[in-house]
C-alpha positions in Angstrom: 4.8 -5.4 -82.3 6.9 -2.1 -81.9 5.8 1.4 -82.2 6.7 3.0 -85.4 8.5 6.2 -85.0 11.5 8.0 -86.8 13.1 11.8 -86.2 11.5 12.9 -88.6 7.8 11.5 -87.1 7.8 11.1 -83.5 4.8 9.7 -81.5 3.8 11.9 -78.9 4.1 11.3 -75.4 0.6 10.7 -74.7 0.6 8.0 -77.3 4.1 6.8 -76.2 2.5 6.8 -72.7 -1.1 5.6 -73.5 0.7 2.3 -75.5 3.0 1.5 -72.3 0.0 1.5 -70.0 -2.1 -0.5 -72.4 1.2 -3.2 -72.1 1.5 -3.2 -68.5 -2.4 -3.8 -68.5 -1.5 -6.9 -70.3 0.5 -8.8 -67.1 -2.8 -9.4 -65.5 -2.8 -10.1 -61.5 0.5 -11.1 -60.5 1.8 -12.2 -57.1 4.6 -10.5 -56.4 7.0 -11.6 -53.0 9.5 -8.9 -51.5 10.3 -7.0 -47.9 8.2 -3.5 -47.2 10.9 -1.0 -47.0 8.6 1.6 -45.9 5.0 2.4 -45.6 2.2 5.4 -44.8 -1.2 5.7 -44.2 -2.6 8.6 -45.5 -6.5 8.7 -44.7 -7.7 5.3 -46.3 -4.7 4.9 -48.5 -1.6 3.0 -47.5 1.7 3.7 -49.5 4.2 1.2 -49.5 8.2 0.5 -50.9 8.6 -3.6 -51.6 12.1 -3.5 -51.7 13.1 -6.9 -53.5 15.7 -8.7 -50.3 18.0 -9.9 -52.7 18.6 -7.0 -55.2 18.6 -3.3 -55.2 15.7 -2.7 -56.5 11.8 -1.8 -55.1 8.6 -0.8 -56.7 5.6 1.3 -55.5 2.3 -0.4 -53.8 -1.0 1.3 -53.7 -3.8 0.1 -51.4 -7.0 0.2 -49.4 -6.0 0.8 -45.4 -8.2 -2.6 -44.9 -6.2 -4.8 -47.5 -3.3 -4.3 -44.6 -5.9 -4.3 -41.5 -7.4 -7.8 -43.1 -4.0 -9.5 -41.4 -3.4 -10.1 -38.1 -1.2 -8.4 -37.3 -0.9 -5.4 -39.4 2.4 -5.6 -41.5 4.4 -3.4 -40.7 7.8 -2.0 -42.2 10.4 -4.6 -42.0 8.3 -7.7 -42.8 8.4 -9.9 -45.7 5.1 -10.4 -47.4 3.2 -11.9 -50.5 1.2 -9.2 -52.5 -1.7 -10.0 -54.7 -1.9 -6.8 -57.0 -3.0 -5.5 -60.2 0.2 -3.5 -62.1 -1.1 0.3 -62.8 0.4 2.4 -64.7 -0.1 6.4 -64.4 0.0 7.6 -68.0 -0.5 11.7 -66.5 3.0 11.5 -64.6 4.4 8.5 -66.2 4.7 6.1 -63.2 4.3 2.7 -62.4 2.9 1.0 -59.2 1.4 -2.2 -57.8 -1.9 -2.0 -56.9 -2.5 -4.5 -53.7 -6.0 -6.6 -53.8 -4.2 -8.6 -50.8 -1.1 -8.8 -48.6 -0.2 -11.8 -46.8 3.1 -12.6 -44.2 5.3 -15.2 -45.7 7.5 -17.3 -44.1 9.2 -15.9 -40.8 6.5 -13.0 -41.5 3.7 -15.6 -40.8 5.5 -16.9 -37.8 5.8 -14.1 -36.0 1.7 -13.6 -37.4 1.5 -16.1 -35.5 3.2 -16.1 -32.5 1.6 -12.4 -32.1 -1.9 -14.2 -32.5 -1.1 -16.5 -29.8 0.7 -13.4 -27.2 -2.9 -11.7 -27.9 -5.1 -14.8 -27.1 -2.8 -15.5 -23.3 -2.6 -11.8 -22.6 -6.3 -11.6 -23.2 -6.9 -14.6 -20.7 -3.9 -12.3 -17.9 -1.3 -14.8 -17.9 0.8 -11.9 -18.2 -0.6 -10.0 -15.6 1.7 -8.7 -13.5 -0.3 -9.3 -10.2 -0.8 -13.4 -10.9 3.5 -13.2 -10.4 5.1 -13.9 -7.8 8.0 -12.7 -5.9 11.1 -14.7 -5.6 12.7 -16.3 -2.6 15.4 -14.2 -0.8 17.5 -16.6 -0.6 16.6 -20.1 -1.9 18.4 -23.5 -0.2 18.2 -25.1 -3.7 17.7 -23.8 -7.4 16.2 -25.7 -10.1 17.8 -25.2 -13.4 16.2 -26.5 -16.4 19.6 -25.8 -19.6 20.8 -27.7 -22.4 23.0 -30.4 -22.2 26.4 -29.5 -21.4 25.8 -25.4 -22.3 27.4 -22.6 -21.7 23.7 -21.3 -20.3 24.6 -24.4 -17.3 27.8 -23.2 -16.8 27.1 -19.2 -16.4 24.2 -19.8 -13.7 26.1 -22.8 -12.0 29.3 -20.5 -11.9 27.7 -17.0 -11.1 24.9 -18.7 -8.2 27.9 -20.3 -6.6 30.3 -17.3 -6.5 27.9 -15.6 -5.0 26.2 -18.0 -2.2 28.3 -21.2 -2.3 26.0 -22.6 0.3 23.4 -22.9 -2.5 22.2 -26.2 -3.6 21.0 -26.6 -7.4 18.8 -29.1 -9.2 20.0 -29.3 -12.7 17.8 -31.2 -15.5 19.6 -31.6 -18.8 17.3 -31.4 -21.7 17.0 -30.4 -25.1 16.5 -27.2 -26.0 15.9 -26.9 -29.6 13.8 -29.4 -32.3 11.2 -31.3 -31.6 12.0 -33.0 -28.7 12.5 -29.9 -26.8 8.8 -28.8 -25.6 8.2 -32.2 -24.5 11.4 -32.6 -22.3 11.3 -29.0 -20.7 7.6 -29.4 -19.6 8.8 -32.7 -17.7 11.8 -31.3 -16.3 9.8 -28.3 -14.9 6.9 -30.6 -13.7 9.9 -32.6 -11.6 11.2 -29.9 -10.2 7.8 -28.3 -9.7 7.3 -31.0 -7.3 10.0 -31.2 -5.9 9.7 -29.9 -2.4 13.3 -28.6 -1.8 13.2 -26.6 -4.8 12.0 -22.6 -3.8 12.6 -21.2 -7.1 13.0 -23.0 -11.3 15.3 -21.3 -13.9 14.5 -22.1 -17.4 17.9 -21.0 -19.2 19.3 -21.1 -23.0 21.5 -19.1 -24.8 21.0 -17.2 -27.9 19.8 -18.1 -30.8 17.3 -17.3 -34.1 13.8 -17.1 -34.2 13.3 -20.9 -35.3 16.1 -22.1 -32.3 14.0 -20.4 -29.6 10.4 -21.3 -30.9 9.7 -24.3 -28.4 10.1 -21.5 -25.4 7.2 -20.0 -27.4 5.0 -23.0 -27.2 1.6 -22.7 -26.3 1.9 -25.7 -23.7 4.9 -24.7 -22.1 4.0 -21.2 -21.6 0.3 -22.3 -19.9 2.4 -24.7 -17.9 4.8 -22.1 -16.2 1.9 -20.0 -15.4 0.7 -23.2 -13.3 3.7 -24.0 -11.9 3.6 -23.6 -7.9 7.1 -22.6 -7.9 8.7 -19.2 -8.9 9.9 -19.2 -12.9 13.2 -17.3 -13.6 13.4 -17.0 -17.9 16.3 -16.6 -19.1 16.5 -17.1 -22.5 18.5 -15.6 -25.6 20.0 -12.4 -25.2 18.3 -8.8 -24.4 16.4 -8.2 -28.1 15.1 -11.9 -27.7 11.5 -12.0 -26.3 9.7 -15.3 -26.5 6.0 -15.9 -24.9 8.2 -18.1 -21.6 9.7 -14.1 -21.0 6.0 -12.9 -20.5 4.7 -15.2 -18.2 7.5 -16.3 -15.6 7.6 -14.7 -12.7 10.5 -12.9 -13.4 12.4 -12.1 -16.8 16.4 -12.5 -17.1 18.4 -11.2 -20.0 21.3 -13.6 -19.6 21.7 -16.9 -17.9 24.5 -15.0 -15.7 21.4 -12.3 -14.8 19.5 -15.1 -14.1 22.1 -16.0 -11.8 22.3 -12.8 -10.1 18.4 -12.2 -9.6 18.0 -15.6 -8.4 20.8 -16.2 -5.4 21.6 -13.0 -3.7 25.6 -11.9 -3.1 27.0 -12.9 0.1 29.0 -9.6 -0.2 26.5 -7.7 -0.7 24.7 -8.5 1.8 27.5 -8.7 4.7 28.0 -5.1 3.4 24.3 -4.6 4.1 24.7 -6.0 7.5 27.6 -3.8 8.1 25.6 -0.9 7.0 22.4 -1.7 9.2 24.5 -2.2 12.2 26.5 1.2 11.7 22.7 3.0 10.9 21.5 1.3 14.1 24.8 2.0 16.1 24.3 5.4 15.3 20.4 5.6 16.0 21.3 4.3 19.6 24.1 6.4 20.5 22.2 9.5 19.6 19.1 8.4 21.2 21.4 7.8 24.2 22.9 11.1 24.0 19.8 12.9 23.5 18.7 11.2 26.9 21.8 12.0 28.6 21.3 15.3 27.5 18.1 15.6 29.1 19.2 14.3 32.6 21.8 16.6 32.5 19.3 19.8 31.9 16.7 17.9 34.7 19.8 17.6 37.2 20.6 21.5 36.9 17.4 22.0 38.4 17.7 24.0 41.6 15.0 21.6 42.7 17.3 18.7 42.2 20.6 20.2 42.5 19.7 20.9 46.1 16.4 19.0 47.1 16.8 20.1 50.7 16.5 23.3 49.9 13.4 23.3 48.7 12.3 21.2 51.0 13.2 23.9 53.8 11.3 26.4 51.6 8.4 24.0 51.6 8.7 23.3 55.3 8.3 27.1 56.2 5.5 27.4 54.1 3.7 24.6 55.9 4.7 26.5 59.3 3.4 29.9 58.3 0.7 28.1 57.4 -0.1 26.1 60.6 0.4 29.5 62.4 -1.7 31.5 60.5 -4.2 28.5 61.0 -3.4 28.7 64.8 -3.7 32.4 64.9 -7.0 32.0 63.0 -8.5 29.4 65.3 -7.5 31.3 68.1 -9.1 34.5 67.3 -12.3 32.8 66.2 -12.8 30.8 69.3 -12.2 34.0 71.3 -14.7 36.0 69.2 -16.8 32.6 70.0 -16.4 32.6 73.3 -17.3 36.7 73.9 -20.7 35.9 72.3 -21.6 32.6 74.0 -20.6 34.6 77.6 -22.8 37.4 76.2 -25.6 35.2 75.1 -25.3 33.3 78.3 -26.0 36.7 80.4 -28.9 37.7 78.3 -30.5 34.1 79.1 -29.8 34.2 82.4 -31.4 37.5 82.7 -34.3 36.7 80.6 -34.9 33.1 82.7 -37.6 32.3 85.3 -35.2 31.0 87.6 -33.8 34.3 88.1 -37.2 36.0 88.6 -38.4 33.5 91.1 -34.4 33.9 92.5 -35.8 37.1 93.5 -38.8 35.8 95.9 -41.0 35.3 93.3 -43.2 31.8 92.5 -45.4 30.5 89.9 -48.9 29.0 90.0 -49.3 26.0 88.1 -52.2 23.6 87.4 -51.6 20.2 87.8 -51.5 19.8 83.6 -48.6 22.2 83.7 -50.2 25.3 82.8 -49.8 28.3 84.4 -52.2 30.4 86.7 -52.0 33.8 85.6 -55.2 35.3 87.6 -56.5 34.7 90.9 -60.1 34.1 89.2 -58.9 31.0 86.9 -58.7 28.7 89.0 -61.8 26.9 91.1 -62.1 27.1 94.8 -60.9 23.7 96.2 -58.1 23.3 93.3 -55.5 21.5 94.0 -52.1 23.7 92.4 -48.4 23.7 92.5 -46.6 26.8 93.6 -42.9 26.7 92.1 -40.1 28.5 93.7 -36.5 29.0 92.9 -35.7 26.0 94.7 -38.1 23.9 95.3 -42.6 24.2 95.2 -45.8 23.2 97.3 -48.9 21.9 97.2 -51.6 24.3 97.9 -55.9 24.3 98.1 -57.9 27.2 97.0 -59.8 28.0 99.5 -61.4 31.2 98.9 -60.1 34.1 95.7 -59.6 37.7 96.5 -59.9 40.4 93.9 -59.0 44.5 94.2 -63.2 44.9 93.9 -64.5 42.6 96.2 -63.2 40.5 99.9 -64.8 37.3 99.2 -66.2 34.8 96.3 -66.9 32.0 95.6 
């Protein structure tokens, strides 16, 4: 039933107001589906735009910061969602909002829910680690490709690998990459060539596509399986923006089948040019080295000492003769010197010795034991001594001892 009103009687605008809120109040709880356009935190308020995809128009949600926090993940702006709310309307300022008692990700929304759930749950047990991957071959004898049946994705890394080694051998397994078959045939194709023992490195290629078309390279199977796999896993699949879960585990991420290409067989070009360059660098290294040594020769040869060795070895040979004459010279004077004081001591002991004294008519008494007789009263009458001359001594008897005081004794 309308409001009555006329000119002439208005109805206020708080009554106006009052009697709009007390309609809206009638919709009840409503779910209402639409994209966020924007959205703010502001302390434990979130403020969000759900802009209706199809036409121009949005509306304002109010809620708690844990109505958002109560999905995994957060949404975010950008994502489509299904909101639970209560209409309000704001009779002070005369505005209308939704006020959200639950927000939930609808359709691709919940698939990427999802698929983020999933990332969290493998990064959480390091399959993404960047130490658990490994480095790829320098130059693999054969390639494993795992593509789509007759694809572009084949063509690009069959093309670009050979152009740039065409000694390189590949292994191609044809498979599907998309629908439901897909999972399933990729995981046997990689467990063929996993085993196979010519194979050094596996490239798991497709080319772009949506969300949906790339979801079996998302797969929780597949992705555990790579990060199993013996052999180095090239992923190249999609373009640049696309990321599935096979990106984050392999062993090495490619943007484009043809980077795949490139990262995978090295350029023969490239690396003659790197040869060339290596052998100039060491060219270089070894003539200066050689140089340098040259160099130094040069400066040893302009020695005097080797620019004329027999020079030097006259110098030497003169000091070796002043030497030996100086040696001579002091030999000489010292056995001279020597010689004066052995003649010298020689005349003192000649002087000083017996022989010379009994030289001189002198003798000496001596006892039989050797001892000498230096008084006529030592020894006893009837001794038998030795008198010693210069030359030669005798036998002689005491018969009788004469002193200065007396003739005769005993």
């Amino acid at each position: 039933m309308g409001m009555e009103s006329s000119a002439e009687a208005p109805q206020p605008v708080r009554v106006v107001l009052n009697a709009v809120g007390q309609w809206i109040g009638r919709l009840g709880r409503i779910w209402v589906e639409g994209q966020i356009a924007e959205l703010n935190r502001r302390g434990r308020m979130a403020y969000i735009t759900l802009r209706d995809p199809v036409a121009n128009v949005s509306v304002r949600v109010v809620c708690q910061t844990s109505v958002l926090d109560a999905q995994s993940p957060s949404p975010e702006a950008g994502a489509r969602v299904v909101v639970h709310a209560k209409p309000d309307f704001y009779e002070v300022r005369g505005t209308f909002s939704l006020r959200a008692l639950e927000i939930r990700h609808v359709g691709l929304g919940e698939l990427l829910a999802r698929l983020e759930q999933l990332r969290r749950t493998l990064a959480a047990e390091g399959l993404f680690d960047e130490g658990r991957k490994r480095p790829l071959p320098f130059l693999p004898a054969t390639v494993g490709l795992v593509c789509g049946r007759d694809s572009a994705a084949e063509r690009d890394v069959l093309e670009n690998g050979r152009r740039r080694w065409p000694a390189v051998r590949f292994e191609v397994r044809q498979v599907a990459v998309q629908g439901d078959r897909a999972v399933r045939e990729v995981l046997e194709a990689l467990k063929e060539l996993d085993s196979h023992p010519e194979v050094d490195v596996i490239v798991i290629a497709r080319g772009g596509g949506s969300l949906e078309d790339l979801l079996p390279f998302s797969d929780e199977a597949l992705v555990r399986a790579v990060a199993a796999a013996g052999t180095p896993v090239v992923s190249a699949i999609g373009h640049e923006q696309d990321t599935p879960l096979l990106d984050l585990v392999a062993d090495v991420r490619a943007s484009t089948p043809t980077d795949a290409a490139k990262k995978t067989v090295p350029d023969v070009g490239e690396q003659l040019e790197i040869i060339r360059q290596l052998r100039d660098r060491g060219r270089r290294v070894l003539t200066g080295a050689l140089e340098r040594e040259l160099s130094w020769l040069s400066g040893i040869r302009s020695r005097p000492v080797l620019a004329s060795p027999v020079r030097e070895i006259d110098r030497l040979a003169e000091q070796v003769a002043d030497m030996r004459d100086r040696a001579r010279r002091s030999l000489t004077l010292s056995l001279d010197r020597a010689g004066e004081g052995l003649g010298h001591t020689r005349a003192r002991l000649h002087a000083l010795s017996p022989a010379t004294t009994l030289a001189r008519g002198y003798a000496v008494v001596q006892r039989p034991d050797g001892s000498v007789v230096r008084s006529a009263a030592e020894p006893d009458v009837g001794e038998s001594l030795r008198v010693r001359f210069a030359e030669d001594s005798l036998t002689a008897t005491v018969e009788s001892v004469h002193t200065e005081d007396t003739t005769e004794g005993e």
